[in-house]
GULOMI-272561 format. One record per residue: residue in three letters; z, y, x of N, C-alpha, C, O, CB in turn; residue number from 1. Coordinates in Angstrom, 2 decimals. Atoms other than C-alpha are relative to their C-alpha. Glycine has a CB too. Example, Ala and Ser with C-alpha at 12.3 -4.5 7.8 and 13.67 -1.06 7.14 Angstrom:
! residues 2
rec residuo:ALA, n_Z:0.00, n_Y:-1.19, n_X:0.89, ca_Z:7.80, ca_Y:-4.50, ca_X:12.30, c_Z:0.00, c_Y:1.20, c_X:0.90, o_Z:0.66, o_Y:1.18, o_X:1.94, cb_Z:1.25, cb_Y:0.03, cb_X:-0.99, num:1 $
rec residuo:SER, n_Z:-0.06, n_Y:-1.19, n_X:-0.82, ca_Z:7.14, ca_Y:-1.06, ca_X:13.67, c_Z:0.73, c_Y:1.09, c_X:-0.77, o_Z:0.90, o_Y:2.20, o_X:-0.26, cb_Z:-1.42, cb_Y:0.46, cb_X:0.41, num:2 $
This chain:
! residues 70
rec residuo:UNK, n_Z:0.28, n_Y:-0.88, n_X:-1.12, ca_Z:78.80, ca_Y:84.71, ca_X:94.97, c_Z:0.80, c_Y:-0.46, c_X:1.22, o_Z:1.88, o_Y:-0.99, o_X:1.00, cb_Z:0.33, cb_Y:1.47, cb_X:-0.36, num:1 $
rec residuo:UNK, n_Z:-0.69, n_Y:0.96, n_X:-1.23, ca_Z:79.83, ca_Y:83.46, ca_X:98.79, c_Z:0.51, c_Y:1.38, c_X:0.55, o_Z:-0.28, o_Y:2.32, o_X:0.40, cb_Z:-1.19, cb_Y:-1.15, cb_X:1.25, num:2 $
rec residuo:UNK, n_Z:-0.75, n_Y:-0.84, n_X:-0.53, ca_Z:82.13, ca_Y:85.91, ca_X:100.39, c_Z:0.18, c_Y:-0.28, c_X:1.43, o_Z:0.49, o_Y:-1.47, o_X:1.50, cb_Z:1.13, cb_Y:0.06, cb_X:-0.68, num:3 $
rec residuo:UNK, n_Z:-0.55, n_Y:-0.14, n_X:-1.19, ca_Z:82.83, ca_Y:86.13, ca_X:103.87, c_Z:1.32, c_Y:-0.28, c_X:0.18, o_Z:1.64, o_Y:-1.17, o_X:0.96, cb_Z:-0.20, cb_Y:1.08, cb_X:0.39, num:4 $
rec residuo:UNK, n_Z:-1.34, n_Y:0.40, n_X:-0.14, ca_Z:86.24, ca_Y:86.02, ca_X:103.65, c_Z:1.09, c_Y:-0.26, c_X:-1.70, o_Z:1.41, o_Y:0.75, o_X:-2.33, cb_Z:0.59, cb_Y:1.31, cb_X:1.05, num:5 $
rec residuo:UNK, n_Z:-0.22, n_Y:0.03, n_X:1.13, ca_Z:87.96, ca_Y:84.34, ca_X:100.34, c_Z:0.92, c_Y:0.73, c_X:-0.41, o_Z:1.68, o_Y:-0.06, o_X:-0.96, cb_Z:0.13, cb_Y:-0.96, cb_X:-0.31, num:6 $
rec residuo:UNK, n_Z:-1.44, n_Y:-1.15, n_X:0.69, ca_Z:90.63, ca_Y:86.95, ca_X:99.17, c_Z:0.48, c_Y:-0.57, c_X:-1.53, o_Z:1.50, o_Y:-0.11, o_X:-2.05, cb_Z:-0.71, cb_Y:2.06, cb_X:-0.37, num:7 $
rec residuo:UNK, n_Z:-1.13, n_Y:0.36, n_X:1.15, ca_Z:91.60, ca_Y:85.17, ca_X:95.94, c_Z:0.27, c_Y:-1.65, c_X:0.84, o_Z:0.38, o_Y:-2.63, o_X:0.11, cb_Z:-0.78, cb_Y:-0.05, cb_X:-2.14, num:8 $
rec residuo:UNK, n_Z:-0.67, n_Y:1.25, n_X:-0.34, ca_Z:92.59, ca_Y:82.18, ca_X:97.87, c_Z:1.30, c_Y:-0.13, c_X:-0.36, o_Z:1.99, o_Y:0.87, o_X:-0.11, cb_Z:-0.03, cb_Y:-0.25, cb_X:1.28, num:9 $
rec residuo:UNK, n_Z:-1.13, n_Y:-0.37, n_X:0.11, ca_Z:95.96, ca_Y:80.82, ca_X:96.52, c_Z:1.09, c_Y:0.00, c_X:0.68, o_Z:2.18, o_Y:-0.02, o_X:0.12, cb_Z:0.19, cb_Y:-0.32, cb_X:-0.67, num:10 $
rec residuo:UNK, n_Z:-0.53, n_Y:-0.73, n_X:-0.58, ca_Z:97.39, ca_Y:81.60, ca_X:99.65, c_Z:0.08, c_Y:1.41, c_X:0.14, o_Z:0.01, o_Y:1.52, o_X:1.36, cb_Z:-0.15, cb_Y:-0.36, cb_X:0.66, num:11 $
rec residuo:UNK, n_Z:0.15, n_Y:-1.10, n_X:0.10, ca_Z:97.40, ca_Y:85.10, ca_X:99.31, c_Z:0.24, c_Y:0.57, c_X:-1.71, o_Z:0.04, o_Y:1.67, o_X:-2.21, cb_Z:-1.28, cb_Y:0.15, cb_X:0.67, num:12 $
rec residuo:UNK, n_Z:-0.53, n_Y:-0.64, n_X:1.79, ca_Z:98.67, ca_Y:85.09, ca_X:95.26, c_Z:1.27, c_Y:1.05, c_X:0.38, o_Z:1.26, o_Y:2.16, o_X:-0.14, cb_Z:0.84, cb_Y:-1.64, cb_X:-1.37, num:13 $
rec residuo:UNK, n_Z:-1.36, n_Y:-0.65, n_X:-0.08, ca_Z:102.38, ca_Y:86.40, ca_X:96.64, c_Z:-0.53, c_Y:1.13, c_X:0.78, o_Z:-1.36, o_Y:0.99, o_X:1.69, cb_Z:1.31, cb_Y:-0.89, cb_X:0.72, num:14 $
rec residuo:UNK, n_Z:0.27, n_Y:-0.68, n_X:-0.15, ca_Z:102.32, ca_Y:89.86, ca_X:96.98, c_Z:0.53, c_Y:0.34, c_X:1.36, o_Z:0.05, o_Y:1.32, o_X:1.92, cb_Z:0.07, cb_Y:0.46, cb_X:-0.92, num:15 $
rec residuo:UNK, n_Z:-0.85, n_Y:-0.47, n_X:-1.60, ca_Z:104.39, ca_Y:90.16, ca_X:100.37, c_Z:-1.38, c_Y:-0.74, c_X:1.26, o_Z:-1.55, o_Y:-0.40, o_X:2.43, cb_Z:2.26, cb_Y:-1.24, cb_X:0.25, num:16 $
rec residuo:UNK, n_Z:0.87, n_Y:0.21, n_X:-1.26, ca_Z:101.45, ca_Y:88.28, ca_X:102.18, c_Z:-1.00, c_Y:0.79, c_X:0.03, o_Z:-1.23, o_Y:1.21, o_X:1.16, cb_Z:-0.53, cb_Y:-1.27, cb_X:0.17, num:17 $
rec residuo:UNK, n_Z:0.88, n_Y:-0.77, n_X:0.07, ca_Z:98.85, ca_Y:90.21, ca_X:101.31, c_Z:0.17, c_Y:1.47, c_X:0.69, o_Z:-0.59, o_Y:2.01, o_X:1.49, cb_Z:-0.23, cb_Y:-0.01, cb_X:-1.24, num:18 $
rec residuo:UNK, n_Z:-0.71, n_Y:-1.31, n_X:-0.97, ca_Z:100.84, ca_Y:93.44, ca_X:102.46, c_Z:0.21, c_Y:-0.33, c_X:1.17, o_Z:0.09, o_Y:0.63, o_X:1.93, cb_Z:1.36, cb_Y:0.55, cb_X:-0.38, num:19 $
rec residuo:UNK, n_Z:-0.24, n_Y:0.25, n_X:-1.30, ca_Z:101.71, ca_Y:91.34, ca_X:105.69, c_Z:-1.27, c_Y:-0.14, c_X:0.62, o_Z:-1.13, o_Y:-0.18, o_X:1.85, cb_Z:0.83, cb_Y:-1.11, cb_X:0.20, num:20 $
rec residuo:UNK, n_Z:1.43, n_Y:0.27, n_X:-0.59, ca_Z:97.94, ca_Y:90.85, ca_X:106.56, c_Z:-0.62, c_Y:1.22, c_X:-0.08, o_Z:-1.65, o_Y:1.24, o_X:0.59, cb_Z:-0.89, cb_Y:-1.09, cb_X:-0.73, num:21 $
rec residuo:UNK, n_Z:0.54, n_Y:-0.98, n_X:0.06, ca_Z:97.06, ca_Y:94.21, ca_X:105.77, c_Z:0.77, c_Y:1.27, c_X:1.27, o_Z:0.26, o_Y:2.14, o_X:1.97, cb_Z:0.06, cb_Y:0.24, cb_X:-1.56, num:22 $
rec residuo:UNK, n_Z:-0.67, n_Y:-0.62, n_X:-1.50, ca_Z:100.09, ca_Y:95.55, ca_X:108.32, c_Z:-0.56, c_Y:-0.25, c_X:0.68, o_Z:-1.08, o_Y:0.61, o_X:1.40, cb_Z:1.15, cb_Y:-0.27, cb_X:0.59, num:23 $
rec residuo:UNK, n_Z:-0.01, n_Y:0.58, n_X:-1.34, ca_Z:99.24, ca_Y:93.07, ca_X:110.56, c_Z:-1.57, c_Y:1.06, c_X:0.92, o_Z:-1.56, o_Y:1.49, o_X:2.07, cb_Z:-0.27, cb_Y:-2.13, cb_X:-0.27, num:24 $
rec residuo:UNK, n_Z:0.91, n_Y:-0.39, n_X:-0.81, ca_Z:95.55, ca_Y:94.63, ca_X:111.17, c_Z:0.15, c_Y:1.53, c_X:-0.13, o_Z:-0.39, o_Y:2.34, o_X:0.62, cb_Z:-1.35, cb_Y:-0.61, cb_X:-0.32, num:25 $
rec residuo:UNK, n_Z:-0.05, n_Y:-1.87, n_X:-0.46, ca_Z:96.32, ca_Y:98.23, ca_X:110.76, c_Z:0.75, c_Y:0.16, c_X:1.02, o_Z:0.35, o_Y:0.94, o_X:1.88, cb_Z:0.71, cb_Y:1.16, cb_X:-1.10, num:26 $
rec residuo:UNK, n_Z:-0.89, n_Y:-0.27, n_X:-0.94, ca_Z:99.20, ca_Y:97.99, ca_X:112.92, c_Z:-0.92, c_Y:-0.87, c_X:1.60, o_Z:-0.60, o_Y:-0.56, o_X:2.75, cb_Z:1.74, cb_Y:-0.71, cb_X:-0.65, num:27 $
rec residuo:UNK, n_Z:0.55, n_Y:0.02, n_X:-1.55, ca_Z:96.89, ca_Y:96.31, ca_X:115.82, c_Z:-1.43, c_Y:0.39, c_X:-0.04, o_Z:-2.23, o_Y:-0.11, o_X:0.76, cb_Z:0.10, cb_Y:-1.53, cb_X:0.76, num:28 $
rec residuo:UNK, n_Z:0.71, n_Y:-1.10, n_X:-0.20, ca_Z:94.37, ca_Y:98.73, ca_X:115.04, c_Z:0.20, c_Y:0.89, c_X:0.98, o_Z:-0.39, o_Y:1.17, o_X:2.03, cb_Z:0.02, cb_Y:0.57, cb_X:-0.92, num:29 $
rec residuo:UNK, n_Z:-0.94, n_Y:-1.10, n_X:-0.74, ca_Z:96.81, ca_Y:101.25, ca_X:116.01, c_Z:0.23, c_Y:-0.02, c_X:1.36, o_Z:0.10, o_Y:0.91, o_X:2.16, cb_Z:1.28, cb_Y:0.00, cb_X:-0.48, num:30 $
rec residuo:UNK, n_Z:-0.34, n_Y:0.64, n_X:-1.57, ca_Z:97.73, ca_Y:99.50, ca_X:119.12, c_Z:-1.05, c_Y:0.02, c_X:1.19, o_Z:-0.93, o_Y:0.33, o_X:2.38, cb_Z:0.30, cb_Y:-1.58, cb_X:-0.15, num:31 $
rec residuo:UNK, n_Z:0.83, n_Y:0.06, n_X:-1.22, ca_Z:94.51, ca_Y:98.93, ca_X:120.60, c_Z:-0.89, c_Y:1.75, c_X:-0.10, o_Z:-1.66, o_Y:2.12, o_X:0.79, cb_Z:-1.24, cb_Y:-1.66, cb_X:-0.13, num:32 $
rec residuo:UNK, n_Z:0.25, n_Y:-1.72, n_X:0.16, ca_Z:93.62, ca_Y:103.10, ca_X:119.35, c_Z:0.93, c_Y:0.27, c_X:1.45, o_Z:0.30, o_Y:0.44, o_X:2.49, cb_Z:0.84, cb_Y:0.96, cb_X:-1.85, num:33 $
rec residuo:UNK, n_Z:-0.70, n_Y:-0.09, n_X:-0.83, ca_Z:96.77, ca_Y:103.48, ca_X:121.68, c_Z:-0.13, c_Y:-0.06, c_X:1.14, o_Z:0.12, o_Y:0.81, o_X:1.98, cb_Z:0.56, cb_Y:-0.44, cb_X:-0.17, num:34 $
rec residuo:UNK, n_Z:0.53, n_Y:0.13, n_X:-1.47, ca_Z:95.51, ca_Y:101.73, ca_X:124.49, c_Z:-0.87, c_Y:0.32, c_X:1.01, o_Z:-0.78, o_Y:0.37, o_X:2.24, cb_Z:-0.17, cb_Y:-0.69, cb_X:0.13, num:35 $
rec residuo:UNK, n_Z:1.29, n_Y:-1.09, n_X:-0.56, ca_Z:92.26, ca_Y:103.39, ca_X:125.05, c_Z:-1.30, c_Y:-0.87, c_X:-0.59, o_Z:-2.43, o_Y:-0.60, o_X:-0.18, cb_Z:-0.12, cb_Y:0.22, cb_X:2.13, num:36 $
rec residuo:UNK, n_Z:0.97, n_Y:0.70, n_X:-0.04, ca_Z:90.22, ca_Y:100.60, ca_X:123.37, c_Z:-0.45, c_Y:0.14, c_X:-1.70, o_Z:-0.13, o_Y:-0.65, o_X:-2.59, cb_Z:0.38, cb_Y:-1.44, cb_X:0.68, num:37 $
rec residuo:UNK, n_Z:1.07, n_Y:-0.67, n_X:0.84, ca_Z:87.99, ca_Y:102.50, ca_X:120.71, c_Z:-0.54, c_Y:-1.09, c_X:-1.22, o_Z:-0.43, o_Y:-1.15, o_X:-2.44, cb_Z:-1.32, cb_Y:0.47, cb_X:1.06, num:38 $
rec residuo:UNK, n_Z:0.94, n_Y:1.25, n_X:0.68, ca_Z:85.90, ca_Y:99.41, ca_X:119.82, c_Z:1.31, c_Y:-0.67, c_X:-1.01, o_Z:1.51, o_Y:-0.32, o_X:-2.18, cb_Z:-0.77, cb_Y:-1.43, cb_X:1.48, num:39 $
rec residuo:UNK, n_Z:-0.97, n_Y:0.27, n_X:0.72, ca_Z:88.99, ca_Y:97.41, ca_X:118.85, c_Z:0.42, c_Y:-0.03, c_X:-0.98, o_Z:0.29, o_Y:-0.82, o_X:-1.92, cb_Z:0.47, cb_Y:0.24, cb_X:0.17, num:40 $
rec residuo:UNK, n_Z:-0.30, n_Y:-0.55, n_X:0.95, ca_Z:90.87, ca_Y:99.79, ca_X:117.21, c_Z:-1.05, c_Y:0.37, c_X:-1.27, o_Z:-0.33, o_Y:0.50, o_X:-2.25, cb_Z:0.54, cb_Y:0.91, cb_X:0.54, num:41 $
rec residuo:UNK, n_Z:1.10, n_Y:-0.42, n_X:0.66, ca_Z:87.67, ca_Y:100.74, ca_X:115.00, c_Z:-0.08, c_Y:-1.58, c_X:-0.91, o_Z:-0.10, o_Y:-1.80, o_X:-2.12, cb_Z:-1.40, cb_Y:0.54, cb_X:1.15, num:42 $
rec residuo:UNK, n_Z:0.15, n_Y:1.39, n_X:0.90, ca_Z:87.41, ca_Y:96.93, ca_X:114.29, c_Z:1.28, c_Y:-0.36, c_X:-1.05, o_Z:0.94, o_Y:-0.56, o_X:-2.22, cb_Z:-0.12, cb_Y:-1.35, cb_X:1.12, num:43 $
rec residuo:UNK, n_Z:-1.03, n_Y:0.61, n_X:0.42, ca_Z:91.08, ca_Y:95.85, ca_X:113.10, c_Z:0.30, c_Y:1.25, c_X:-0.95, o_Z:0.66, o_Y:0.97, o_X:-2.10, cb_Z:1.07, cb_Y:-0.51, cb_X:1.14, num:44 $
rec residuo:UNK, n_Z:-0.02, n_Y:-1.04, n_X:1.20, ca_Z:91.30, ca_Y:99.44, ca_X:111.29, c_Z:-0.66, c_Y:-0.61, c_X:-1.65, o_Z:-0.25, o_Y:-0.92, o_X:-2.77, cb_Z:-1.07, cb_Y:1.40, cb_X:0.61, num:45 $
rec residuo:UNK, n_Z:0.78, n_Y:0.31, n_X:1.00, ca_Z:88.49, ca_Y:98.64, ca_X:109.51, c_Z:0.01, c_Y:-1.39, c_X:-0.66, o_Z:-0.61, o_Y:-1.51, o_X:-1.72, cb_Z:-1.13, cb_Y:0.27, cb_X:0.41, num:46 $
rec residuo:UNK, n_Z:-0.34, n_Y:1.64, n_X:0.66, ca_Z:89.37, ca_Y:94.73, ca_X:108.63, c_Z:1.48, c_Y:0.73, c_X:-0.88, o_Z:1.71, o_Y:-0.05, o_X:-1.81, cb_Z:0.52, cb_Y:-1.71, cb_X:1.66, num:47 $
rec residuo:UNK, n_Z:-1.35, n_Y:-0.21, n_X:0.44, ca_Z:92.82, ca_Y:96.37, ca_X:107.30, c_Z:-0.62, c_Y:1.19, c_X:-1.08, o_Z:-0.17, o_Y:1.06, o_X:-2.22, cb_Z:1.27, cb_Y:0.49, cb_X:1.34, num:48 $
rec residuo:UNK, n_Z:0.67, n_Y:-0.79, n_X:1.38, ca_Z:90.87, ca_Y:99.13, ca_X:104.96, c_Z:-0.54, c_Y:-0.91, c_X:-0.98, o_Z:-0.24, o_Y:-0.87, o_X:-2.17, cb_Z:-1.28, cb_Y:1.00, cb_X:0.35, num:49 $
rec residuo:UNK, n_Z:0.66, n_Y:1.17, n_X:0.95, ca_Z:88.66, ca_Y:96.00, ca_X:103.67, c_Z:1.28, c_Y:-0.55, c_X:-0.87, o_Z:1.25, o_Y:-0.64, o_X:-2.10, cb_Z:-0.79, cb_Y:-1.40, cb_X:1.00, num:50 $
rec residuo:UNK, n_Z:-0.82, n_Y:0.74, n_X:0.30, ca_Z:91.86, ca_Y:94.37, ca_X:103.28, c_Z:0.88, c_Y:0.50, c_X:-1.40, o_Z:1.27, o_Y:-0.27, o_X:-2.28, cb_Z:0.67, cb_Y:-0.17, cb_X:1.21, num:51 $
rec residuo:UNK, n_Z:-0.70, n_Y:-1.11, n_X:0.71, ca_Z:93.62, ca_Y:97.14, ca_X:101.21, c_Z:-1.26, c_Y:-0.45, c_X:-1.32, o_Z:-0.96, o_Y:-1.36, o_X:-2.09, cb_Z:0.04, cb_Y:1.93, cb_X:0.94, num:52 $
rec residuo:UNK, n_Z:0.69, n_Y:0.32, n_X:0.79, ca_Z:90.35, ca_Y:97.06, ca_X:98.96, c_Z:0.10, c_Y:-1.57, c_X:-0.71, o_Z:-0.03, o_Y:-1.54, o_X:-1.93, cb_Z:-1.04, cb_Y:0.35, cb_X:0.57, num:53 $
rec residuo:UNK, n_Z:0.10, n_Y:1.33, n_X:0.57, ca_Z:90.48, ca_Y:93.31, ca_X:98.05, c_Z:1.26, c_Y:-0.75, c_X:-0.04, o_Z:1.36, o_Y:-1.86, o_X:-0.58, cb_Z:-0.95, cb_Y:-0.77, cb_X:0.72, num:54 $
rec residuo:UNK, n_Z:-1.13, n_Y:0.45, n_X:0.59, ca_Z:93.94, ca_Y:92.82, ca_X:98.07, c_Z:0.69, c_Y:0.95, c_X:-1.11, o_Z:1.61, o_Y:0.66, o_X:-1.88, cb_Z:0.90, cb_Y:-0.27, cb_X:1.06, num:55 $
rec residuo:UNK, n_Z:-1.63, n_Y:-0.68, n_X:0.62, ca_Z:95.65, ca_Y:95.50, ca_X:96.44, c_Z:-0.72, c_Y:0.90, c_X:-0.91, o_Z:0.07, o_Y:1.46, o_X:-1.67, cb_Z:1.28, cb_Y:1.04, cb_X:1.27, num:56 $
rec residuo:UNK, n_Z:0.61, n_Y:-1.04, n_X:0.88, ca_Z:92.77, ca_Y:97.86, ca_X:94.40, c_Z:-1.10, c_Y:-0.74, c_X:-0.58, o_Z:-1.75, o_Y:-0.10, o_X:-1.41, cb_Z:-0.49, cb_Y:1.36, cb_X:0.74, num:57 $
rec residuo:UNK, n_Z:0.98, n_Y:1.03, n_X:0.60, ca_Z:90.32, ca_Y:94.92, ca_X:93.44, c_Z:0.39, c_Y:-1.53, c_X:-0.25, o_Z:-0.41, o_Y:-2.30, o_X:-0.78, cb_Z:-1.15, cb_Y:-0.03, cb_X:0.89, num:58 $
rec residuo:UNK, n_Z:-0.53, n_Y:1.18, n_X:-0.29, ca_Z:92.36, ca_Y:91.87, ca_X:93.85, c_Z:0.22, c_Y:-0.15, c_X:-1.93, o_Z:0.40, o_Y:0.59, o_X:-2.89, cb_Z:1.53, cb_Y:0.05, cb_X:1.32, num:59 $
rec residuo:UNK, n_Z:0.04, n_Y:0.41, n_X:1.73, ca_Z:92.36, ca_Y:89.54, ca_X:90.53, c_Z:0.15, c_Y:-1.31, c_X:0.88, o_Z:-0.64, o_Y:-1.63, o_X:1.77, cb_Z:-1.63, cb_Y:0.35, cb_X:-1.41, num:60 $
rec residuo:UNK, n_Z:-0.20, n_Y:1.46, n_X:-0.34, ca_Z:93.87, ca_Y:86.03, ca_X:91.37, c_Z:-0.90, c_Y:-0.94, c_X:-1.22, o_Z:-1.23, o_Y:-0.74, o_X:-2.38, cb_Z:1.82, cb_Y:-0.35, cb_X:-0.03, num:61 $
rec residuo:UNK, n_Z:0.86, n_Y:1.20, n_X:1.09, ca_Z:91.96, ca_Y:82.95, ca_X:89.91, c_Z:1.05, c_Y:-0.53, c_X:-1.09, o_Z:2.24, o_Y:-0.21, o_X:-1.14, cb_Z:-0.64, cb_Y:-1.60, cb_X:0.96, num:62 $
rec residuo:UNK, n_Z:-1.32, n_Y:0.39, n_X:0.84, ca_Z:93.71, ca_Y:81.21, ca_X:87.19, c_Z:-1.08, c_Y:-1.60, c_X:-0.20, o_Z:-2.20, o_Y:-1.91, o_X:0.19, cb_Z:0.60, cb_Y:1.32, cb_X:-1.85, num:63 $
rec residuo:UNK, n_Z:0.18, n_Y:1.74, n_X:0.10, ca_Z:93.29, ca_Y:77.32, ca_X:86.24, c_Z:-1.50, c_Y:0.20, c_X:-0.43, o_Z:-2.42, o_Y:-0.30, o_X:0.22, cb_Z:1.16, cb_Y:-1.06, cb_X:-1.36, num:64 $
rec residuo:UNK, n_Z:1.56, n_Y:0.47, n_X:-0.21, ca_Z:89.98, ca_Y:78.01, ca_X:84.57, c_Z:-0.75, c_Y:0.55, c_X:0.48, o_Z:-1.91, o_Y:0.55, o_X:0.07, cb_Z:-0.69, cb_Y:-0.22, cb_X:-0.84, num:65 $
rec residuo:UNK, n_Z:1.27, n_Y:-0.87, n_X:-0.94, ca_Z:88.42, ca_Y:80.18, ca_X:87.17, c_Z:-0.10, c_Y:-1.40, c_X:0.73, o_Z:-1.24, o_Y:-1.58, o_X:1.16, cb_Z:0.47, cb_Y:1.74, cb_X:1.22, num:66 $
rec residuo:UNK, n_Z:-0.05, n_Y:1.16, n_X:-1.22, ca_Z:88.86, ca_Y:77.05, ca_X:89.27, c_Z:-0.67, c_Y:-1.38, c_X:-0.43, o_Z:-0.90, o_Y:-2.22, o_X:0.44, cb_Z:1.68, cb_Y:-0.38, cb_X:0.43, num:67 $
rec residuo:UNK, n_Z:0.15, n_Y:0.70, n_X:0.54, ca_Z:87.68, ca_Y:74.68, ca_X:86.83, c_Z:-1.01, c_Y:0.06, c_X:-0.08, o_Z:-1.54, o_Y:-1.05, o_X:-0.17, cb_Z:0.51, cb_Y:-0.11, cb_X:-0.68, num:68 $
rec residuo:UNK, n_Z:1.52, n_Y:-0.34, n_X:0.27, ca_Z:84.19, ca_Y:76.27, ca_X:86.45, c_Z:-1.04, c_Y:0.12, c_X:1.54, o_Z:-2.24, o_Y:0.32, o_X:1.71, cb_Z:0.02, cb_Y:1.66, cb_X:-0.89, num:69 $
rec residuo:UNK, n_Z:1.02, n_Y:0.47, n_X:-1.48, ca_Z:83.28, ca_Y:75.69, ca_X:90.41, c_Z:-0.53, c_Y:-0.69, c_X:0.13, o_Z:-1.13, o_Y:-0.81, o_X:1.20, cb_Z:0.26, cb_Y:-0.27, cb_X:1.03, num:70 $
């Protein structure tokens, strides 16, 4: 299945990045909510909910033979 964005990439195995990419867009969600810019905020919210879903409540890292069978 082709994903839009790969979430088991094994950048994203350590659990501190995955939480730092999920700040990063809630927190400039927040920012552009703040500023008056609706659209924005609505977008980077919502990339940081996705994010939450596929890192941290669906997330399953590959292992040698998930990688082997591509």
């Amino acid at each position: 299945m082709h994903k839009l964005f790969d979430l088991d990439h094994p950048f994203f195995r350590p659990l501190w990045r995955r939480l730092a990419v999920i700040a990063i867009c809630l927190g400039w969600g927040v920012f552009e909510f703040v500023m008056g810019n609706p659209f924005w905020g609505t977008l980077f919210t919502g990339l940081g909910v996705y994010c939450i879903w596929g890192f941290l409540l669906d997330y399953r890292p590959r292992t040698e033979s998930d990688s082997k069978t591509e």
